[in-house]
N, C-alpha and C positions, 0 to 999 in steps of 0.2 A: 649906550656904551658899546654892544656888542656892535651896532651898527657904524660905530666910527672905527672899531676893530676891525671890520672887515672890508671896509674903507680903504684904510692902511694898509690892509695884505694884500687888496688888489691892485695898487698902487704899488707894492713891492712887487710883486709879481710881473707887470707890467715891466717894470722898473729891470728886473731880471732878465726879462725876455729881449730887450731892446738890446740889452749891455751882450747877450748870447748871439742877438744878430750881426752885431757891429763886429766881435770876438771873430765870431764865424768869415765875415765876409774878408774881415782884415786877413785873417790865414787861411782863406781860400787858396786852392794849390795853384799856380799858374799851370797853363797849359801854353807852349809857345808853337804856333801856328804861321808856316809862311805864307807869304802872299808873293808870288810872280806876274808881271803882269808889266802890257804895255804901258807908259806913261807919257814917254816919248817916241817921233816918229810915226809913221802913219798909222798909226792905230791909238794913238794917243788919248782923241777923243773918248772912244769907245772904252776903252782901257779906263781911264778917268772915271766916266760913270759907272764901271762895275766896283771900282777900287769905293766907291763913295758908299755903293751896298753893302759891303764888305765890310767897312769901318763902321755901318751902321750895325750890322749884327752882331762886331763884336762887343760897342757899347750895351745892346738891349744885353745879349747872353750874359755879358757883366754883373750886368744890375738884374737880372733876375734868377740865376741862375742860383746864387747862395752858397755853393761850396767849392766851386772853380771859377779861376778865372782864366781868359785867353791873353795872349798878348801877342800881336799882331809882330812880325819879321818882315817889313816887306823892300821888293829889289824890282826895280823898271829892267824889264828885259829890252826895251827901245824896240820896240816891233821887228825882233830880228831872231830867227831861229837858234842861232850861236850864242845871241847873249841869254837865250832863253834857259837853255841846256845850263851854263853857265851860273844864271840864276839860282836854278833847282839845284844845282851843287853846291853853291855857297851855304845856300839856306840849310841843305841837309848837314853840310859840314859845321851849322852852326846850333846844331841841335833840333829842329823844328822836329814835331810829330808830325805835319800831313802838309800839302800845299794847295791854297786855294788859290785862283785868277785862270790865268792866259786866253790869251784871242788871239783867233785867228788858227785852222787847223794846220797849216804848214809849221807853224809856232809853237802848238799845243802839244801835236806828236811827238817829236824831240824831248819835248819837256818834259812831260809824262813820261819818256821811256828814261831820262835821267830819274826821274823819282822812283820809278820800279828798280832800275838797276839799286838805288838809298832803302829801297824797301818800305817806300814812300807812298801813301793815298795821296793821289793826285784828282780836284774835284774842279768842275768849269760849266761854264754855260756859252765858253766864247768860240765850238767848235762844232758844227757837224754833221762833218766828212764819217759817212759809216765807216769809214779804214780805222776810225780810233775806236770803235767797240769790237771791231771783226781781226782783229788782230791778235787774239789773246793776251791783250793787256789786263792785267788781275786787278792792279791797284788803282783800274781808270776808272771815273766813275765821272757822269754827265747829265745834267739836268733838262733836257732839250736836246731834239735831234731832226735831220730835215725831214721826217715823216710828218711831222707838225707842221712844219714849214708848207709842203709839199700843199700836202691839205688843206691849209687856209686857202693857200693862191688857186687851187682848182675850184677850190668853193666860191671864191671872190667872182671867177671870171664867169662858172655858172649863172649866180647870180644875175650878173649884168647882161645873160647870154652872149655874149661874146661870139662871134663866128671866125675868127680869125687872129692871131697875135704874131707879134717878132718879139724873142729872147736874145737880150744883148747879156754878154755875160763874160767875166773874168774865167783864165784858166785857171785859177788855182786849184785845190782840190776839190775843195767845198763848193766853192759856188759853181765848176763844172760841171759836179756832180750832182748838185741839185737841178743845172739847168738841163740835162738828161733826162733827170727825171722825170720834171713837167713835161720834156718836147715830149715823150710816149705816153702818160696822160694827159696830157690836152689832145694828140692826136686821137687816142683812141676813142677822146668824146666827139671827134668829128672835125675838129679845129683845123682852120690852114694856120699851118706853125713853119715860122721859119727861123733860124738862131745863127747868132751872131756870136763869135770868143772874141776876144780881146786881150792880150797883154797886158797885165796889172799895171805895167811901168808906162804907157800911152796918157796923154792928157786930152789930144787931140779926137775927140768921136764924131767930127762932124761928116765925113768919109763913110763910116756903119750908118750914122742919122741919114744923110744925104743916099744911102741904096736902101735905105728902110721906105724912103716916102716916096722913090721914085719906080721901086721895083716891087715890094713885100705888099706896102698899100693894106696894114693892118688895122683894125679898130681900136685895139692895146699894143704897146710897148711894154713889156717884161724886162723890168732889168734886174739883175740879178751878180750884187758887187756889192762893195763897202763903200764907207762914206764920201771919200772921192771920187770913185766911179760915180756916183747918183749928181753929185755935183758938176762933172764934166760931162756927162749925156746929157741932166737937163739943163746947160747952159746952151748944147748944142740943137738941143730939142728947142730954142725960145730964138733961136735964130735961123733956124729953117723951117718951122712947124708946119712938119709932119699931120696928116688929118689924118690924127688918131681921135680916140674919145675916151683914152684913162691912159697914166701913165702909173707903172704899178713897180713895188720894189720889196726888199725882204727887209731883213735885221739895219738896223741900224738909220734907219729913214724916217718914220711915221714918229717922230722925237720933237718933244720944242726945244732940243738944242739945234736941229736941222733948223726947225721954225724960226729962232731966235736967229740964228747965222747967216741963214738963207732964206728970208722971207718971200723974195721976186723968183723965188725956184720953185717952190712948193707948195701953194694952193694947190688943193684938189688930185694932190699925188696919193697914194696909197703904200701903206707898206705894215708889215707886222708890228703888233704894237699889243700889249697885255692890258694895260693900262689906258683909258683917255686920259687928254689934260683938256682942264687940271683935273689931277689924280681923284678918282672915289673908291674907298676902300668902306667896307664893311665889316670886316669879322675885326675880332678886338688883335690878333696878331697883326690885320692890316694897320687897324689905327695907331697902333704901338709902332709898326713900323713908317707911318706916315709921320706921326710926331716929332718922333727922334732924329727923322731927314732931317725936315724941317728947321728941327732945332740946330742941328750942326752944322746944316748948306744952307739956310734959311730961301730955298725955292723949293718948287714943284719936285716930287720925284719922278723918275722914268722909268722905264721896262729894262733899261741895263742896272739903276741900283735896285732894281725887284730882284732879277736875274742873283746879282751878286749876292746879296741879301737873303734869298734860299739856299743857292749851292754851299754857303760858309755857313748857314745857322747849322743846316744839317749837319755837317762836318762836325762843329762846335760839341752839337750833341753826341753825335757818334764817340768822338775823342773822352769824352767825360764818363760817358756809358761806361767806354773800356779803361778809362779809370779808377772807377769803382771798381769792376771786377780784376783790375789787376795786369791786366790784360795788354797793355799802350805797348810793347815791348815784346808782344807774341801775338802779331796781329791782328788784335785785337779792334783798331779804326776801322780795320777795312773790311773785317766779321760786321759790327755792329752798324758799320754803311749797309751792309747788304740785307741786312733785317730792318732797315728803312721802310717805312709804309705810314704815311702821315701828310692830312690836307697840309697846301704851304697857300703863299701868296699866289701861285701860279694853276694851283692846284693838288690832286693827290700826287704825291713821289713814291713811285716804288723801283729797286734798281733790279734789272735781270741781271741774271748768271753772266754778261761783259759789262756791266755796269751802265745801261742803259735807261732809263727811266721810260718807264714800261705805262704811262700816261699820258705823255706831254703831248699837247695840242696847243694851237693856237689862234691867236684872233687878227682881222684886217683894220689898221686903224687909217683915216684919210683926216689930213688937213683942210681943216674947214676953219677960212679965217685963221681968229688967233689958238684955237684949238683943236686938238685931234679926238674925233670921234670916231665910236669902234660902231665898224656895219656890216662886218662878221664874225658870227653868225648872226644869226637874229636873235636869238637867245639873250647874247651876251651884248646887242648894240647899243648905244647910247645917240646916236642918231642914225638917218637916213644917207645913204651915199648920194653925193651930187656925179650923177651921168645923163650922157656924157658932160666930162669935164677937165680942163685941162689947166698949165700952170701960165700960160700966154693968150 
């Protein structure tokens, strides 16, 4: 008897706790969170896959999170500085606490300073140009910056020993800036470095290619641009080919949507890449967030809904922190950003005093076949780099 008694309270009890969760989760308080970001125009692609990280964080923080929920606000800024600013103003005029997306630093900057002007945290992984932390922007906050960048590519070209490269490269701010960077380290390790700018709005690279292979006569080509620049060099690269022996490139390249898109481009290219494909995650956040891609996009993820998928979980959490304490309405986001310090998918986060993330590094991923294997560092490789080697 007493055992069937207590049978039944545990089954009530159970019974209670369930109906407390449901209660709970049903009047979870919403949290509304903008998202800006390109969708359309040339940055569409890249825009795309961080929006898909995004969507994914706000689903997990959803479902596990128990007492708040987020709800996504989001506005295509069409890869255009104007509609950017634009963007951030809607959103802010439509209530949002903080805004996650943008790419592209000419795009970012803007946007970011309309959210400061809103009193707005503004969070991204799709910029960086040092002018967005050295600026005294308070409300800026970034996951990644070209220190990481920088690093891989010096480490990659180590590696290979390299004796020599040419840096072809967009003016913008960002990828200028980076390819500065490189040209005075790689010089200083001994490298003959020669660089090449380029006007973003050019299609034509066969001109830079064609003084690359007749005058520089390098071992690597360095390009250093977004997903249409990598696409017009190396088409120009497969019709003059140049005797190099790596062709090497940053964000937005080492991807199997490039793979996917561009299969007769990219054998044997190299470019930043967090992740191999297909994807292997290990710790139970990664597998949580490999699942939930999955289940939503039903493909592979990549290193931009990785990307996306830290800068907004962080956020998510920060927002709720300063919910609890009261805080969402007295700075409270952009306090409990800055008390950030926690592994993520990419690694540890912690933001300096301009909102910097005072860890990031990263890794070289190369198209090998139908997958991208990481072959630096060693550490972290999941195969061997094929050199030399090239895409023709």
């Amino acid at each position: 008897m007493t055992s069937r008694y207590q049978g039944i309270k545990r089954l009530a009890v159970l019974a209670w706790a369930a109906s407390a969760l449901v209660a709970g989760t049903a009047g979870a308080e919403e949290l509304k969170v903008g998202v800006e970001i390109p969708l359309t125009g040339s940055l569409a692609r890249v825009g795309s896959g961080m929006q898909e990280g995004i969507n994914v964080a706000a689903e997990v923080f959803n479902k596990t999170n128990g007492k708040h929920k987020v709800k996504l606000v989001t506005i295509d800024d069409e890869s255009a500085p104007a509609k950017a600013i634009a963007a951030v103003e809607k959103l802010a005029g439509d209530g949002v606490l903080a805004v996650t997306g943008g790419y592209g630093s000419n795009n970012i900057a803007p946007a970011a300073d309309a959210a400061a002007k809103a009193g707005l945290v503004y969070v991204t992984s799709g910029g960086v140009d040092d002018n967005l932390v050295s600026s005294g922007r308070k409300n800026f906050f970034r996951i990644n910056n070209v220190a990481g960048y920088q690093k891989a590519m010096v480490g990659l070209l180590d590696d290979m020993n390299a004796r020599s490269v040419s840096i072809v490269y967009s003016t913008k701010e960002a990828t200028a800036a980076l390819a500065k960077d490189l040209e005075k380290a790689w010089a200083a390790k001994g490298l003959k470095v020669t660089a090449h700018a380029f006007d973003p709005a050019i299609s034509d690279f066969k001109p830079i290619i064609n003084k690359i292979k007749l005058q520089d006569k390098p071992e690597v080509i360095a390009m250093i641009g977004y997903e249409n620049d990598y696409v017009g060099i190396l088409r120009a690269t497969r019709v003059l080919k140049p005797a190099v022996k790596a062709m090497v490139g940053v964000w937005s390249l080492a991807t199997p949507k490039m793979a996917a898109d561009f299969p007769d481009l990219v054998p044997n290219v190299y470019g930043t890449a967090l992740l191999p494909y297909p994807a292997q995650f290990t710790t139970a956040d990664g597998k949580l967030f490999d699942e939930t891609y999955r289940r939503l996009y039903n493909k592979e993820p990549d290193y931009l809904g990785q990307f996306g998928y830290v800068q907004s979980m962080l956020l998510f959490e920060a927002i709720a922190r300063a919910a609890d304490k009261g805080t969402l309405k007295k700075g409270g986001v952009a306090e409990e950003m800055r008390k950030t310090d926690r592994e993520t998918l990419i690694g540890r986060v912690q933001f300096g005093s301009n909102g910097d993330n005072l860890n990031f590094t990263h890794n070289m991923g190369q198209h090998q076949g139908n997958k991208v294997a990481i072959v630096w560092p060693k550490a972290a490789a999941t195969g061997k780099m094929n050199y030399p080697a090239v895409p023709w």
